[in-house]
C-alpha positions as CSV (number, residue, x, y, z in Angstrom):
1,X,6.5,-30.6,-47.6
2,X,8.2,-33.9,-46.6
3,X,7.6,-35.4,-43.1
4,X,11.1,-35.2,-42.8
5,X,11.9,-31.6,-43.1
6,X,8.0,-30.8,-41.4
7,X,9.5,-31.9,-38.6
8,X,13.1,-30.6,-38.8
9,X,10.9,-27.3,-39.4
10,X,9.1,-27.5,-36.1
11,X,12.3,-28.5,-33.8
12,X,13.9,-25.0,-35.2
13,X,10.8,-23.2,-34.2
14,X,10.4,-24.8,-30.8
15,X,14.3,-24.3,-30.6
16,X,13.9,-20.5,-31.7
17,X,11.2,-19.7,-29.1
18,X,13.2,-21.3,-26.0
19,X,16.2,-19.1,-26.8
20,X,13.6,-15.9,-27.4
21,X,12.5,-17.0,-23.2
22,X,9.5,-18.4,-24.1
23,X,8.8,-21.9,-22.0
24,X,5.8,-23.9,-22.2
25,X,3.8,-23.1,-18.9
26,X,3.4,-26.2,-16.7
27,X,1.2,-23.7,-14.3
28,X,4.9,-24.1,-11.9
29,X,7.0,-21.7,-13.9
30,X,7.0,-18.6,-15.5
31,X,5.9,-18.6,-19.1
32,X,8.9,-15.5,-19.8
33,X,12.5,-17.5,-19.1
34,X,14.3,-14.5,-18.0
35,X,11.9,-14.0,-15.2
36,X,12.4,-17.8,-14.3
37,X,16.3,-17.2,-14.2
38,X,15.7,-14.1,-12.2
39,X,13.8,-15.6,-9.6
40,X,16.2,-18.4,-9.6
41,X,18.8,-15.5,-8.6
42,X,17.2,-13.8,-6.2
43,X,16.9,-16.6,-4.0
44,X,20.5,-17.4,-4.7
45,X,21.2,-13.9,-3.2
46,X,18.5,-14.5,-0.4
47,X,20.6,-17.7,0.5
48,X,23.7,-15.5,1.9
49,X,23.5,-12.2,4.2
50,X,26.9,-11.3,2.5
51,X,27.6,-10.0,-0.7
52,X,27.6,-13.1,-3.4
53,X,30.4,-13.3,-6.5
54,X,29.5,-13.4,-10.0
55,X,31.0,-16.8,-10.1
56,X,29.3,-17.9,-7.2
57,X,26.1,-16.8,-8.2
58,X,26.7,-18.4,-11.6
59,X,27.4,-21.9,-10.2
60,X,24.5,-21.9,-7.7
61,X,21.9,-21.2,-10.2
62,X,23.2,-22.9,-13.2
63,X,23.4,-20.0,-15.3
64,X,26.4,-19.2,-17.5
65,X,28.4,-16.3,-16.1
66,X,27.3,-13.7,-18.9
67,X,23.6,-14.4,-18.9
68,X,23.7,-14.1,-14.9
69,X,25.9,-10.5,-15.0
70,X,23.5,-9.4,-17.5
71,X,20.1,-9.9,-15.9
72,X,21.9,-9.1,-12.4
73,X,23.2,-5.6,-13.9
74,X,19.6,-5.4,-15.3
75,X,17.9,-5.9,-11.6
76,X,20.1,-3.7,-10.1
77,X,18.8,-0.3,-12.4
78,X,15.5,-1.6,-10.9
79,X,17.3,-1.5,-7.1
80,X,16.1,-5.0,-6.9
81,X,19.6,-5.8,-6.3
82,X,22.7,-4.0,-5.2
83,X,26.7,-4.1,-6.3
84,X,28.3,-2.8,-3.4
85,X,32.0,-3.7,-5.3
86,X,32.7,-4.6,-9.1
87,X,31.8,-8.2,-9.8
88,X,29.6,-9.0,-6.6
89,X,25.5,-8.7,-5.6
90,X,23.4,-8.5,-2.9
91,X,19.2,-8.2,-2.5
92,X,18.4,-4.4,-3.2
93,X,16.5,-1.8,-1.0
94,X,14.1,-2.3,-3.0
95,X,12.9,-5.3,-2.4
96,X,12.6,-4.0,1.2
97,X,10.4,-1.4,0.7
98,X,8.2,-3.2,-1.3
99,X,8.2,-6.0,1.7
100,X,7.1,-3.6,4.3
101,X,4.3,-2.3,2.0
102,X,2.8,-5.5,1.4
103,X,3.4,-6.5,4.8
104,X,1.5,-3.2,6.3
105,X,-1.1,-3.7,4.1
106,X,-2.0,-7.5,4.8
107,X,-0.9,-7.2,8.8
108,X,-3.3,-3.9,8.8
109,X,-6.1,-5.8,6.8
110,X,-5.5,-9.2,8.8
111,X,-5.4,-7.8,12.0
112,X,-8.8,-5.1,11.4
113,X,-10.9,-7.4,9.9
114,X,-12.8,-8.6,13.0
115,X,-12.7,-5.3,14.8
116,X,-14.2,-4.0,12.0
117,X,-17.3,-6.3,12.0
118,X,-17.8,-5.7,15.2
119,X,-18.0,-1.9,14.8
120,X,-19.9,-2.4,12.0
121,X,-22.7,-4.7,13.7
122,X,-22.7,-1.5,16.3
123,X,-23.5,1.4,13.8
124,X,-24.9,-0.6,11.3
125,X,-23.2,2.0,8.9
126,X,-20.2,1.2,5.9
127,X,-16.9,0.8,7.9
128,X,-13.8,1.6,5.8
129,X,-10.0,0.5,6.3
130,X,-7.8,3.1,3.9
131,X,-4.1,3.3,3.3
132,X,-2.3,6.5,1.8
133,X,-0.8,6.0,-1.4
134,X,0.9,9.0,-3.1
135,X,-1.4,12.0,-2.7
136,X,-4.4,9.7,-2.5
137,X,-5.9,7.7,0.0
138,X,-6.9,3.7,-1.2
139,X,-9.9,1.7,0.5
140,X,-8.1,-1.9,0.7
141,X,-11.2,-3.3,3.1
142,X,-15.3,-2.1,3.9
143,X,-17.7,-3.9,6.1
144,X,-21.3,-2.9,5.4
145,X,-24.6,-3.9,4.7
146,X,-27.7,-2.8,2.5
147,X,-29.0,-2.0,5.5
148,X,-26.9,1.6,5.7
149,X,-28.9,2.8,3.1
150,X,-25.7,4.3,1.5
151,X,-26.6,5.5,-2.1
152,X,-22.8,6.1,-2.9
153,X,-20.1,3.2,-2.3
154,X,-16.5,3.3,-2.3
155,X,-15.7,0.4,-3.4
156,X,-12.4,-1.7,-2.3
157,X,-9.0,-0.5,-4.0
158,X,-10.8,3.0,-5.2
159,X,-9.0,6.0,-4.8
160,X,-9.6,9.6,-3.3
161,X,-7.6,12.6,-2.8
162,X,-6.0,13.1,0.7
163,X,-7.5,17.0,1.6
164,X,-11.6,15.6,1.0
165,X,-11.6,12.3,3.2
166,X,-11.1,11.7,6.9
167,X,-8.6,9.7,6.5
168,X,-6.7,11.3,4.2
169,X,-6.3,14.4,6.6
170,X,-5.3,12.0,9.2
171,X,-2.2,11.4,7.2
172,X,-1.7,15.0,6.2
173,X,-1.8,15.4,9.6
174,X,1.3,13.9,10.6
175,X,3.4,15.7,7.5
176,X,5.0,19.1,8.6
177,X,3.6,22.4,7.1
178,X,5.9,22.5,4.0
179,X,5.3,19.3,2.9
180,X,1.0,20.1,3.3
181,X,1.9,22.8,1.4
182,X,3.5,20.8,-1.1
183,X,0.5,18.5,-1.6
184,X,-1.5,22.0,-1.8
185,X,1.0,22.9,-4.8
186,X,0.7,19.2,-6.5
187,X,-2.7,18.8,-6.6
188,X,-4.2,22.4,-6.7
189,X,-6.5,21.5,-3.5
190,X,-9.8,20.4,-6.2
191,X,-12.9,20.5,-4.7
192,X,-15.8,17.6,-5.3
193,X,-18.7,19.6,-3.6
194,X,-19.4,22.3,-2.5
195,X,-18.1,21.8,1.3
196,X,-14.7,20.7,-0.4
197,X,-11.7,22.3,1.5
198,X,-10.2,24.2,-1.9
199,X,-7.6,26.6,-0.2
200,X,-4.7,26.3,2.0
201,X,-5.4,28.1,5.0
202,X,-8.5,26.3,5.7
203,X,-7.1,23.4,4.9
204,X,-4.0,24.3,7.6
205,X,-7.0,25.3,10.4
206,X,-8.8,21.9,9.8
207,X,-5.3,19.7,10.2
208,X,-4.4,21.3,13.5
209,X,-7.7,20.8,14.5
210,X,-7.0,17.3,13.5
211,X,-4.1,17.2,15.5
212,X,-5.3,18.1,18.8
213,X,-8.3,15.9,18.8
214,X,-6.2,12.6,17.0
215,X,-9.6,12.1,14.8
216,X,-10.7,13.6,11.8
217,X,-14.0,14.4,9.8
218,X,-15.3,14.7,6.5
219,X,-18.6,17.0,6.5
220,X,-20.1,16.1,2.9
221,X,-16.2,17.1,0.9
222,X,-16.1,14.0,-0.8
223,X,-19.9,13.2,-1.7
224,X,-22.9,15.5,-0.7
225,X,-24.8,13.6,1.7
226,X,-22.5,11.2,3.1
227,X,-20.0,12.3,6.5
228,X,-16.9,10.7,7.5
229,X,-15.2,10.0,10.6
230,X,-11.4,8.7,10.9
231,X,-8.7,7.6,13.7
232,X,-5.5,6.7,13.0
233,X,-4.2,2.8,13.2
234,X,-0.2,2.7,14.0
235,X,2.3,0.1,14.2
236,X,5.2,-1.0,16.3
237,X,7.3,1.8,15.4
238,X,4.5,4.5,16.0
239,X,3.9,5.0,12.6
240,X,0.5,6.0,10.6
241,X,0.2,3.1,8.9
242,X,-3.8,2.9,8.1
243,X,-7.2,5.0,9.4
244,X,-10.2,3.3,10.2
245,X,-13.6,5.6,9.2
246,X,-17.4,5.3,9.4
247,X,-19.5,6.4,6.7
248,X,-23.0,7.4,6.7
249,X,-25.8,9.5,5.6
250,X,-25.1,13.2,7.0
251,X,-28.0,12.8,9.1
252,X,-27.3,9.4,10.2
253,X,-23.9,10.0,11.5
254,X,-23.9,10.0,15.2
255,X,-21.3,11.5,17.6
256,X,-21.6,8.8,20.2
257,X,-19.6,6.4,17.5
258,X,-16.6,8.0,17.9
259,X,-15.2,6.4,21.2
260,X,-15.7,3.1,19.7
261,X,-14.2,4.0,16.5
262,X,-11.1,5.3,18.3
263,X,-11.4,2.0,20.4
264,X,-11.5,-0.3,17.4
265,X,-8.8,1.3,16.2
266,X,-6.6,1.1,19.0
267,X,-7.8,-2.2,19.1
268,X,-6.2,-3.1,15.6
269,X,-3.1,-0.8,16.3
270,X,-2.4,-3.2,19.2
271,X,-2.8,-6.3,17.4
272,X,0.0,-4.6,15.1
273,X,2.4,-4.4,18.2
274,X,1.6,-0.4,18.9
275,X,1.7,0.3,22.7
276,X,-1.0,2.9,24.3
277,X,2.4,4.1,26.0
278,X,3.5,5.2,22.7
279,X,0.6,7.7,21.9
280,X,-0.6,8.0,18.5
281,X,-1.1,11.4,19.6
282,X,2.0,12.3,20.4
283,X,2.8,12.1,17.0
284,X,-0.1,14.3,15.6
285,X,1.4,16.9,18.0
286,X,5.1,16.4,17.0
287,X,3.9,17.9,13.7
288,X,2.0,21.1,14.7
């Protein structure tokens, strides 16, 4: 092939996967175009606390009127944006909710870090920060050592079922009986071992028990051999944000941790903008 139309060849490719929103990645920008140009008008939303125009929107971000409607229209089935009248936009709800949940989970993690060292250099034993997600709860930060002589670890960002962890009856807790009994319905109330609370009513005893001491247990549910304790970490708004647990061998587990573990996680609530005034367990109660 001729240098001449080599070349003319390679400027229709390079021009061909431009318009397809492929960019060459400078490690600054998206490599996919159309996530550039969104970005580009999200924060050309997040400039303006009212509603925006199309033709607003269009100058401000130096895309052409159609391409911005279209990826606009397209961000708003995902509720990243809104259209509260034909032909404007605004940030979605969204984008909210998906704030405050990385915010809880950083603030919670930021904020316990320390306090959980410290717990942990008292008990020696696994200390675990979960969040609940769904009908699971997720471990998002441990402090341990080999000294616990754990044989099974949970490790960071794994899973487990709300009804067969501490912390996950914490949360369960706090939910009024017909929605328990909808997480009973959902998930069938599977059992790990045999200590694993499979059935409704005994599941309802333990969770008022829960509520009237603010703390929970697990006695081997999850994992034979290994016992749980749990209290509750809350923000500004008195919300069940996060539980704080120990973990150790069932026989190494000791009952005088558990006023320092509701300490520490007062502690961290605090440090979260929770006042004692508020009462975490005021809102256990609320529920029974």
């Amino acid at each position: 092939m001729p240098r001449g139309a080599r070349q003319f060849r390679d400027a229709k490719i390079q021009e061909a996967l431009h318009n397809i929103g492929m960019r060459k990645n400078d490690g600054q920008t998206p490599t996919i175009q159309v996530l550039e140009r969104a970005f580009a008008l999200l924060d050309v939303l997040a400039e303006h606390q009212d509603p925006v125009s199309l033709k607003e929107i269009s100058e401000r971000s130096g895309l052409h009127p159609s391409t911005a409607h279209r990826i606009l229209n397209d961000m708003a089935v995902g509720r990243l944006v809104d259209r509260p009248q034909a032909g404007s936009y605004r940030l979605g709800m969204r984008l909210l909710e998906l704030g405050n949940l990385v915010k809880a989970r950083l603030d919670v993690r930021d904020a316990a870090l320390a306090p959980m060292r410290e717990l942990h250099k008292l008990t020696h034993q696994p200390v675990n920060l979960s969040v609940r997600q769904g009908d699971e709860i997720v471990y998002i930060e441990r402090t341990y050592s080999e000294r616990s002589g754990m044989q099974v670890v949970r490790a960071i960002g794994g899973r487990a079922p709300l009804h067969l962890t501490s912390v996950g009856k914490l949360f369960l807790a706090h939910e009024d009986p017909q929605r328990v009994r909808a997480y009973a319905t959902r998930t069938g109330l599977a059992g790990h071992t045999r200590n694993s609370i499979t059935d409704i009513a005994r599941l309802e005893r333990e969770l008022h028990g829960v509520r009237h001491q603010t703390v929970a247990r697990d006695d081997e549910e999850l994992e034979l051999g290994v016992r749980c304790m749990a209290a509750g970490i809350y923000d500004d708004q008195n919300k069940l944000v996060a539980g704080l647990s120990i973990s150790a061998p069932a026989d190494r587990l000791e009952e005088g941790w558990l006023e320092r573990l509701k300490a520490t996680a007062s502690q961290i609530s605090s440090a979260l903008g929770h006042r004692i005034s508020q009462g975490p367990a005021a809102g256990l109660k609320a529920s029974s």
